[in-house]
C-alpha positions in Angstrom: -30.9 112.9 68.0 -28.5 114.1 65.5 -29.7 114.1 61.6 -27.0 113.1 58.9 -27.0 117.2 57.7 -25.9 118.1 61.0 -22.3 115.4 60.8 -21.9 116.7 57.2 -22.1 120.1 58.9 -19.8 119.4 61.0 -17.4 117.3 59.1 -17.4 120.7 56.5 -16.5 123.0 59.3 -13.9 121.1 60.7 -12.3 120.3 57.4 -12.0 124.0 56.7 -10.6 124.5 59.8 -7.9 121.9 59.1 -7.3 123.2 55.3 -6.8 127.4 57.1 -4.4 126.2 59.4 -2.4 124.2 56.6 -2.6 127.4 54.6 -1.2 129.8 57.0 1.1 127.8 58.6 3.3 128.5 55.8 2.2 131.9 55.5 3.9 132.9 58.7 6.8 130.9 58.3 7.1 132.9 54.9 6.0 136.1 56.5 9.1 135.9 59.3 11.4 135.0 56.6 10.5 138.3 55.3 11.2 140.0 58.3 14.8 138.6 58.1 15.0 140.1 55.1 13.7 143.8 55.7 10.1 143.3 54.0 7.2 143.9 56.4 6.0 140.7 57.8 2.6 142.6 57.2 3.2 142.7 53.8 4.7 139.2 52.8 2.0 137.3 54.9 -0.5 139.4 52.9 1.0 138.1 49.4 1.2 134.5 50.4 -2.2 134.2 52.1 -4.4 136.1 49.3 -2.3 134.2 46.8 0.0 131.3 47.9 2.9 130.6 49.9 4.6 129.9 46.8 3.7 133.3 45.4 5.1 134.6 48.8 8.3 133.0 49.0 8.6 134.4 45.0 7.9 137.5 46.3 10.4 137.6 49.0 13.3 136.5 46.7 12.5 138.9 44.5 11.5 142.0 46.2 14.7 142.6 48.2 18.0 140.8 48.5 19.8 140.6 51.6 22.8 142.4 52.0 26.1 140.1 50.7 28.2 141.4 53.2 26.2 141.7 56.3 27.5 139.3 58.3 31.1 141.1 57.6 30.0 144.7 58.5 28.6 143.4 61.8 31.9 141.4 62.7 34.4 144.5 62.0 34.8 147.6 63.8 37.1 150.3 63.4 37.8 152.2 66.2 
């Protein structure tokens, strides 16, 4: 019913399948790092999926640092 080309077909297309979601998984998870740390998660996911997440993460720990003191301006308030 089925010839051999057809499974090999199918065994392809699935494979890719597998090997895009294992890409992009850790685009995203790069991408909303990103976001944490004001870069567009537009932009970062852009980087690590034409390139690699690794080129991605680069990217984010280069492009913009977060803030040092953050985390202290939120806490105090003068008033």
């Amino acid at each position: 019913m089925f010839s051999s080309s057809s499974y090999l077909l199918t065994a392809f297309w699935l494979m890719l399948g597998i090997v895009a979601l294992l890409w992009t998984i850790p685009c995203g998870a790069v991408a909303g790092w990103g976001v944490k740390r004001g870069i567009s998660f537009r932009t970062t996911f852009l980087v690590s999926i034409f390139l690699s997440p690794l080129a991605g993460i680069i990217f984010v720990w280069i492009a913009r640092p977060a803030p040092a003191n953050a985390a202290l301006t939120q806490t105090v308030s003068r008033g």
